[in-house]
N, C-alpha and C positions, 0 to 999 in steps of 0.2 A: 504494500500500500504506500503510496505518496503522500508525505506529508508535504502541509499546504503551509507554505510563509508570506503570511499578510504584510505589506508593507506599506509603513507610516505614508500619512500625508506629508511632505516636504512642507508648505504652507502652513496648516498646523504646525508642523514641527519647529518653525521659525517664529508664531508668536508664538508657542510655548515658551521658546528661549526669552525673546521679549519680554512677557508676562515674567518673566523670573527673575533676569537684572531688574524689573520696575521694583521687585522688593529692597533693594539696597537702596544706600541713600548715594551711593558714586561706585564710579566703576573705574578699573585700567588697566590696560592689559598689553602683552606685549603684540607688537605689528611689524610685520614683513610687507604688508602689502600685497602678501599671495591670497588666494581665495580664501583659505579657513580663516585666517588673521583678519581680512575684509567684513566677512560676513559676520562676525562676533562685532567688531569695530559697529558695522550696521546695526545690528541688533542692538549693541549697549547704548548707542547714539539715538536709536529712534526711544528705547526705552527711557532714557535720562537725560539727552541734551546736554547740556554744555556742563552736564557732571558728568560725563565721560571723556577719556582719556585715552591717546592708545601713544607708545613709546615706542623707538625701535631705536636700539642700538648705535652707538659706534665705536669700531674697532676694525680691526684688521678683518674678522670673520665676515661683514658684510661692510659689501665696494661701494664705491659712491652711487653708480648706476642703481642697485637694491634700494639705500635710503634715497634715493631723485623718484625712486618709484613707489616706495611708500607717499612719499608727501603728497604726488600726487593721486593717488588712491584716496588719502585721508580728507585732501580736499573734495573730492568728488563725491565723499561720503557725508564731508559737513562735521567728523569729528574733528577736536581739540588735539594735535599732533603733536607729542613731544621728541626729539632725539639729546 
């Protein structure tokens, strides 16, 4: 017999996340600017607004091209961007 795997709504899945930073009173997290770092940045942004934060690094590990790509991510997102 096949078992059957149900799979989340994505949309749900995203205000869920939503609905769950709105409990805190700020948020901050670290940012690359790749999709997973994005889509949290989004979420804790729509969730809190200018009480969210996203950071990204610098150092040797990530090149300037990385952070020029983060900021502009963070801009597009509308979060508060620190490096």
């Amino acid at each position: 017999m096949t078992q059957r795997i149900e799979i989340p709504n994505t949309a749900e899945q995203a205000e869920h996340l939503v609905q769950r930073i709105a409990e805190y009173p700020s948020c901050g997290g670290a940012f690359s600017g790749g999709v997973d770092s994005a889509g949290v940045a989004a979420a804790a942004y729509r969730a809190l607004g200018d009480r969210a934060v996203a950071w990204t690094g610098i150092g040797p590990a990530v090149p300037q091209s990385d952070r020029d790509d983060a900021v502009s991510v963070a801009n597009a997102i509308g979060i508060r961007h620190e490096q």
